[in-house]
Each structure stands twice: as C-alpha cells, then as structure tokens.
C-alpha positions in Angstrom: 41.6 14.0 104.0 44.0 16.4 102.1 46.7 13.8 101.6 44.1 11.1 100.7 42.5 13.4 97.8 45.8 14.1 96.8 46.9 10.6 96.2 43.7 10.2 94.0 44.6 12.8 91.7 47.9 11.6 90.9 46.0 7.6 90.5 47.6 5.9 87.1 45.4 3.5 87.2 42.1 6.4 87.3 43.8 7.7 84.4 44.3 4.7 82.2 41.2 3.9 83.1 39.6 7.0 81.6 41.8 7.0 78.6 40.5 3.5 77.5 37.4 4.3 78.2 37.5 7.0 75.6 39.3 4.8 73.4 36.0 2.4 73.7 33.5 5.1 73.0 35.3 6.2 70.0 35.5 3.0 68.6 32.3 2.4 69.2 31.7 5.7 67.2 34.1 4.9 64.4 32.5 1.6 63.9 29.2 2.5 64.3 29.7 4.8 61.3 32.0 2.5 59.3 28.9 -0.1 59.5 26.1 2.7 58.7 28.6 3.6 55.5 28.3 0.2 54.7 25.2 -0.9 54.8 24.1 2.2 52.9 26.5 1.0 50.1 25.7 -2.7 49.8 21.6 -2.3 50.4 21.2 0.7 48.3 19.8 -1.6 45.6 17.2 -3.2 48.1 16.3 -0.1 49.6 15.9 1.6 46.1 13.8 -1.8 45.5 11.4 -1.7 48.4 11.1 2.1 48.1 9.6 1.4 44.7 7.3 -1.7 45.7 6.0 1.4 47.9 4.9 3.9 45.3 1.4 3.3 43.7 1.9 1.6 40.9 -0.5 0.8 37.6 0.5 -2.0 35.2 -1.2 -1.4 31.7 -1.5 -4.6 29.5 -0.5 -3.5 25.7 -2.5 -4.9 23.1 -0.8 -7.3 20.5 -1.9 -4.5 17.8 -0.1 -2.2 19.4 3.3 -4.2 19.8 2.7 -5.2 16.4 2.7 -1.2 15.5 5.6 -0.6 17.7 7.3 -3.3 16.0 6.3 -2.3 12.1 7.2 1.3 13.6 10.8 -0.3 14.4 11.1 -2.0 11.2 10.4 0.8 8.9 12.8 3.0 10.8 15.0 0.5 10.3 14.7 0.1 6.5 14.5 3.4 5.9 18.2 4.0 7.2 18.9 1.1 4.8 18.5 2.7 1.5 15.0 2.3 1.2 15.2 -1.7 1.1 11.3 -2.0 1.7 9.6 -4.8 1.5 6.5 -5.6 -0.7 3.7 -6.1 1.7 0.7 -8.3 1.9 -3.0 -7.4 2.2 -5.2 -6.8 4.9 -7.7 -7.9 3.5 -9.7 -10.9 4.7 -11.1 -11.4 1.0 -10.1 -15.2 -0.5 -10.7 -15.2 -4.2 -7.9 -17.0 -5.9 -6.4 -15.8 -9.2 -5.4 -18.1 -12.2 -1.0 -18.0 -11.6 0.8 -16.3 -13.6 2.4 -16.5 -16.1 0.1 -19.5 -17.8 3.3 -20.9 -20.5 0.1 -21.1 -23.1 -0.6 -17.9 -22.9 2.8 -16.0 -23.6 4.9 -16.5 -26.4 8.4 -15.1 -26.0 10.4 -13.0 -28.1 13.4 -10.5 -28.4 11.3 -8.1 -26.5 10.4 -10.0 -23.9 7.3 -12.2 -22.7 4.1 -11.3 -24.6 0.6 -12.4 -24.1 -1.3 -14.2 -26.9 -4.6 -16.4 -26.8 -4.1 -20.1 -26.7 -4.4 -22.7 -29.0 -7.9 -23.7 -27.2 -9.3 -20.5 -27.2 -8.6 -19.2 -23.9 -7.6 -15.3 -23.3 -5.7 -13.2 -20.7 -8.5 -10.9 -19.7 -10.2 -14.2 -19.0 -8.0 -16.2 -17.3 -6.2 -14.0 -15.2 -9.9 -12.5 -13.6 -11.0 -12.1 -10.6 -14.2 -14.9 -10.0 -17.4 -12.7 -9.8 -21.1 -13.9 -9.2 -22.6 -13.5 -12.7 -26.0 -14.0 -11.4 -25.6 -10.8 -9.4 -28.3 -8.5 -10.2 -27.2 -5.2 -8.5 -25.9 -2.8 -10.2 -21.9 -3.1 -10.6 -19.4 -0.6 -9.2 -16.0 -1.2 -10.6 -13.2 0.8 -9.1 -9.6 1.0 -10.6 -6.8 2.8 -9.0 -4.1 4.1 -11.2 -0.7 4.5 -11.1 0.6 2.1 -8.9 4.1 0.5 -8.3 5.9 4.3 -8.5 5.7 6.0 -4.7 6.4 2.7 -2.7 4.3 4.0 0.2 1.5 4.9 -2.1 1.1 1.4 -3.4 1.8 -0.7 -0.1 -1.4 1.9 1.1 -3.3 0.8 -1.5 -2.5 -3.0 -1.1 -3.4 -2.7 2.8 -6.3 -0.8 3.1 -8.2 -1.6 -0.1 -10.2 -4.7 -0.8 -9.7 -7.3 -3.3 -12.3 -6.6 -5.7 -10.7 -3.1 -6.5 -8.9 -3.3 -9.5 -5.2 -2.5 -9.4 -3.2 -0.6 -12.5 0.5 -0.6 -12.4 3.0 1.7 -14.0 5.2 -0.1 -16.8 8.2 2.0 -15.4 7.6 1.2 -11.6 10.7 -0.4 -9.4 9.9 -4.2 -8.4 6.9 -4.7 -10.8 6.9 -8.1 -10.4 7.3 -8.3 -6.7 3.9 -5.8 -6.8 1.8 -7.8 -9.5 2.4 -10.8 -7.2 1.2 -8.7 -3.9 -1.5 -7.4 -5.6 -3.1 -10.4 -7.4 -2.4 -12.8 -4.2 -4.8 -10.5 -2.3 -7.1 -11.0 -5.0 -6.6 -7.8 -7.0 -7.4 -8.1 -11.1 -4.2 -6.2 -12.3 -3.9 -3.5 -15.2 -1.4 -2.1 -17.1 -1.0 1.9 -17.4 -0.4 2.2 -21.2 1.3 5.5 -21.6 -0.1 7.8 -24.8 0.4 11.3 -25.8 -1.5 14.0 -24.0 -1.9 17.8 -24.5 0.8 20.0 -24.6 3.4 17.4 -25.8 6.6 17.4 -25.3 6.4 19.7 -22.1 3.5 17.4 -20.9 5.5 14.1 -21.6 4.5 10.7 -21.0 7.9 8.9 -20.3 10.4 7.2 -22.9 7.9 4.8 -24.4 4.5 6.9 -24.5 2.5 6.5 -27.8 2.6 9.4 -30.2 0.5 10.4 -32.8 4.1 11.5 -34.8 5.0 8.4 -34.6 4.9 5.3 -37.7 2.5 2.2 -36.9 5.7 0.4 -36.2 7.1 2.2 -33.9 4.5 2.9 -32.1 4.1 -1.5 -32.0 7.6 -1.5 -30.4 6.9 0.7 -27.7 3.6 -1.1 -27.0 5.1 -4.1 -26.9 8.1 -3.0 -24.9 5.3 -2.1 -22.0 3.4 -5.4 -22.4 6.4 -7.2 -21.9 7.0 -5.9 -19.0 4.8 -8.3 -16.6 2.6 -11.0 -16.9 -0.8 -11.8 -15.2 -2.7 -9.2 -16.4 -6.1 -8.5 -17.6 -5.3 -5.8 -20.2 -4.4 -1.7 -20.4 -5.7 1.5 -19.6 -4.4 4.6 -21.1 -2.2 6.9 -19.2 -2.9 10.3 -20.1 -3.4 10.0 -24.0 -6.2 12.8 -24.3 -4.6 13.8 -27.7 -3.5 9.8 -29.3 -6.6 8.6 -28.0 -8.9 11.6 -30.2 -6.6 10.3 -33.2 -8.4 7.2 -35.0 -5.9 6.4 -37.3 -2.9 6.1 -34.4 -5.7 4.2 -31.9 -7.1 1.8 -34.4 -3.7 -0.4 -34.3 -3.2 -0.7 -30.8 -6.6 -1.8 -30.1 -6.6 -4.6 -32.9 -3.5 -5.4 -31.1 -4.9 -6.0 -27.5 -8.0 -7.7 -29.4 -5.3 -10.0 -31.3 -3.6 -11.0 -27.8 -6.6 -11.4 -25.7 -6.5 -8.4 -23.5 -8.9 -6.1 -22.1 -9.0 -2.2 -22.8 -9.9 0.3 -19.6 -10.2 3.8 -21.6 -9.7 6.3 -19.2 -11.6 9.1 -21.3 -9.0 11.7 -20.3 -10.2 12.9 -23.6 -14.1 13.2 -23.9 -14.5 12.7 -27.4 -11.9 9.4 -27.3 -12.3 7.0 -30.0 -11.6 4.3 -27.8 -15.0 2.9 -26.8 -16.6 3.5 -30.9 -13.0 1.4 -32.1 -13.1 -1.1 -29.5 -17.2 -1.8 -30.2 -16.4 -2.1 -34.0 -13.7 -4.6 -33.1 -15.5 -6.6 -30.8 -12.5 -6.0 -27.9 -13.8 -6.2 -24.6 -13.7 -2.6 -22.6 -15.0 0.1 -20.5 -15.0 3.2 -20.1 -14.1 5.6 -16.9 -17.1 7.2 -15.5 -15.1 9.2 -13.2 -11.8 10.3 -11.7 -12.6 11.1 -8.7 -9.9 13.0 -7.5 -9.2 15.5 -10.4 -9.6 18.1 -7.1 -7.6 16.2 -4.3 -9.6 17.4 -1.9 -12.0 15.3 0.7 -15.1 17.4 0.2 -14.7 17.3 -3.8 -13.8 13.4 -4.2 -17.3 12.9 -1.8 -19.5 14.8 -4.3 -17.8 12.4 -7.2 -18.6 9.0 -5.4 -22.3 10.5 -4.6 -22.3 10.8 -8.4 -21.0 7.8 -9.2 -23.5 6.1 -6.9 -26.0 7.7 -8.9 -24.9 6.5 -12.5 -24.4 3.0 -11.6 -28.1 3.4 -10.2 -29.5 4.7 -13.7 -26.9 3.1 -16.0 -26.3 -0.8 -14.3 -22.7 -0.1 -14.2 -20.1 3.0 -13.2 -16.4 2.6 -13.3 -14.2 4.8 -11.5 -10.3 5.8 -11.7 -8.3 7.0 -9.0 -4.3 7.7 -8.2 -3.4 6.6 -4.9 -3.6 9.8 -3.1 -3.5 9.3 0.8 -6.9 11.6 0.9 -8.1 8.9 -2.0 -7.6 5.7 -0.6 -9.2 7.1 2.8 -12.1 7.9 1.0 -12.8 4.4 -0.7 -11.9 3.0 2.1 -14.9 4.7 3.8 -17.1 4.1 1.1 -17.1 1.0 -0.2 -18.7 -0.7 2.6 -21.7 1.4 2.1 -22.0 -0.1 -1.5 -24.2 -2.8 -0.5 -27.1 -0.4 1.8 -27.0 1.5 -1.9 -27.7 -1.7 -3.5 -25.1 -1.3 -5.4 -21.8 -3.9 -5.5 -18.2 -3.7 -6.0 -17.2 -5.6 -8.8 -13.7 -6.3 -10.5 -13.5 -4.5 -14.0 -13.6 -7.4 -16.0 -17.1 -7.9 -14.9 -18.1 -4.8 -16.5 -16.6 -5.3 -19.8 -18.9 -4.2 -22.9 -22.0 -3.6 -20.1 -22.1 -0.2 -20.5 -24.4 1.8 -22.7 -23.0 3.4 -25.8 -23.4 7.5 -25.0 
C-alpha cells in the first residue's frame, strides 16, 4: 500500500492535471472580470438612461408667453452687448384707429431748414389731419392724457409705447435719437403725436433748456429760427407743448409770435402751465389757435401715493369742468399708474380722449 501511495505522489499526469485546472479557473476569473469591465463601459449610457426613466419625474408645459419672455429676455441681452442697437418696438395695444400718413406732401413745404408744416391750399391743417378719429357725439366728459418727454431714455419710451393705450397722446423731444423711427411707432399704434417746444424757464442759464430753447433775450428772429429748427425736425404731428418755459411763457411780447406762428401753419398748442399765470391760453383765445391747457402734472412728486391723489383730482375736474388734461414724464412709477387707471375711466363716466378732442373746450379760468 506504501509503494502504491508512493507512485501517486510522484503522478505527472495528477500534476498537470491540477495545474490546468488552475489555469481554467483563473481564466475563468480573468475573463469574467474583463467582460464585467466591459459591459460597465459600453452600457454606462443605458444604464444612466434606465436609472433616470426610474426617478419620479414631472414634465411642466411652458406657456408660449413665457418662451416669448425668455426669448425677448435673450434678445435684449443680446442687444445690449451690442452697443445699445435697440430696436423701436410696436404696441400692445389691441386699439385700431388709423392715422392720416405722414408726411401729407400738401402739407409741408420745404426749405433750408428742413420740412415745415403749412395748411394746404384747400383748407386742411396738421392738427386736423394728422388726429386721432374720436366720437364727437360722445357726451362724457373727456380725459385727455399726454405724456411728455419721450424719444430721450429708450427704455422709457418703448414702456410707454407697450403699456399705454392709443388714445394717450404722445410728446416727443426735438433732440431725441431715432425720432422718426419713434413718431412712426407711436402713431402706428394709434398715438396723436406732440412736439416738446423747449422755452426758457426759471433760473436761466443754470436751469437750461438745450441749444435751441426760446429765450426772452432773444430778437423775434432768432427766436423764429430756433422754432423752426424744432418743427423741422419731424412730421406727423398735431402741434407743441412747451417744455419748461415758466418764465418765456409769462412774457407776452416773446409768446405772442410763436403762437401766430403755430396758428399760421396749422398746428395745435398744448400749454403746459409750468407757469400759472402763462399767457398762453389768453394769446391763443385772441388768435383763435386751437389749445389746451394742462390741468395737472401728476407726477411733480414721483411717488405712487402722491400721483393717486392727482388722478383722484383730475377725475374730479373733468367731472365739474367737461374736460381735464393731464401731463406726465414717463416715469416707470407713472406709466404703472395710468396703466391702472385708465380702465376705470369709463365706471367714472368719464373717457379717455386724444388731445385734439379737447382743443378750445375748456373754460377760460
């Protein structure tokens, strides 16, 4: 039995046999491994993908106004790193009136200056022609609201275009970047247009109008060529309103010219009674030039509380009077406020009107 154990132990065959069995299991092993490594690397993505599927999940629908934010958001990113190449927008507004175009060739003549209007040979004048349509069988009293010095702070006046309806009257600054591209906005949402006609106020020359304000120092003639430097500066509108001005506009003699000059051309005067005692609306009655006066500026005190008690007034005078006009600048805080008010106009009984359908209706104080 000894010799036959012997001749076991000392078996080549016993030990190939065990040495390719371990050469089997550890291939098995290695490959085993190797195909793990592999799988891992090549089904990653579809693991990662059904991992996912597995996680609760909620799919939110976004609104078209809200891609159509993201989208404006984009764009004005985008022209703002562009050197402020903005583009004129259009109006919100659902309103349809149409406005005569502009410039009618019969009612500018054209000089060195530039285009200017004048009333054609059949009769027909600017502050006419270039209105917005109003119901003049409408009994309510009238609420005409003009908003002031537009065209200057880009984001100001595209606010003001947006947001505010087309029976709001629009005045533009003769110095403002793009006037024409704003004129054309503004009147093809339906907006009667304005022209801010600087004048001399108070404290002149640290208060200063701009380059081509009127001034009571000035001769008759060159005060003619700066008013007509500023009324050639656009067509399609209706007439002026006085920017500043609180001292030319006390000043008869320096008034009286300029508005027997907007009554020669056919144009409309806004005064903007900046000064109480203006001679604007006495002048303008004596030369039978259509007008009106400001009621109110509302937002002397930008503030939301104070611009609420003025429209509460204003409600109030159009009430007792038939008719209240109001200025505004385009202050965000302002144009939030009208925006809130003016639908309320009509459960006042009251209605917005453009300011051409309040010329010469109000009473003489």
């Amino acid at each position: 039995m000894a010799a036959e154990g012997g001749d076991a132990e000392s078996d080549p065959n016993v030990d190939k046999t065990h040495l390719y069995a371990q050469i089997a299991t550890g291939g098995l092993i290695l490959a085993t491994v190797t195909g793990i490594f592999l799988w891992l690397e090549f089904a990653s993505s579809d693991l990662t993908a059904e991992l996912r599927a597995l996680r609760p999940q909620m799919n939110m629908k976004i609104s078209p106004l809200r891609q159509l934010a993201k989208s404006e958001a984009a764009q004005s990113r985008r022209e703002a790193g562009a050197g402020r190449k903005q583009r004129i927008p259009r109006s919100a507004s659902t309103e349809t009136a149409v406005l005569h175009p502009h410039p009618d060739p019969k009612l500018i003549e054209t000089t060195d200056t530039g285009p200017l209007p004048v009333i054609g040979e059949d009769g027909r004048q600017s502050w006419r022609v270039y209105s917005r349509p109003f119901n003049v069988l409408e009994k309510r009293p009238r609420v005409a609201i003009i908003v002031t010095g537009l065209g200057v702070s880009f984001d100001a006046t595209q606010s003001a275009v947006e947001q505010l309806p087309g029976a709001v009257t629009f005045a533009f600054a003769p110095f403002a970047d793009k006037l024409k591209e704003w004129i054309d906005a503004a009147r093809g949402a339906g907006h009667e247009v304005l022209l801010d006609l600087p004048m001399e106020p108070k404290g002149f020359p640290r208060n200063d109008p701009g380059p081509f304000g009127l001034l009571t120092s000035l001769q008759p003639d060159q005060n003619q060529r700066r008013f007509e430097w500023v009324l050639s500066r656009m067509t399609g509108y209706i007439g002026v309103t006085n920017y500043r001005g609180d001292r030319f506009s006390g000043n008869k003699t320096a008034m009286q010219p300029i508005l027997a000059e907007l009554k020669r051309r056919g144009l409309m005067f806004v005064d903007s009674m900046e000064n109480a005692i203006s001679t604007g609306p006495a002048l303008a009655k004596t030369l039978k030039l259509p007008s009106a006066r400001v009621s109110r500026i509302i937002d002397r005190v930008i503030s939301r509380a104070a611009i609420a008690r003025q429209l509460a007034e204003i409600a109030e005078i159009a009430k007792v009077q038939g008719v209240a006009v109001i200025m505004a600048r385009p202050y965000p805080v302002t144009i939030r406020a009208l925006k809130r008010w003016i639908p309320k106009l009509a459960d006042m009984g009251l209605v917005l009107a453009p300011v051409s359908a309040v010329a010469n209706r109000q009473k003489s104080k």
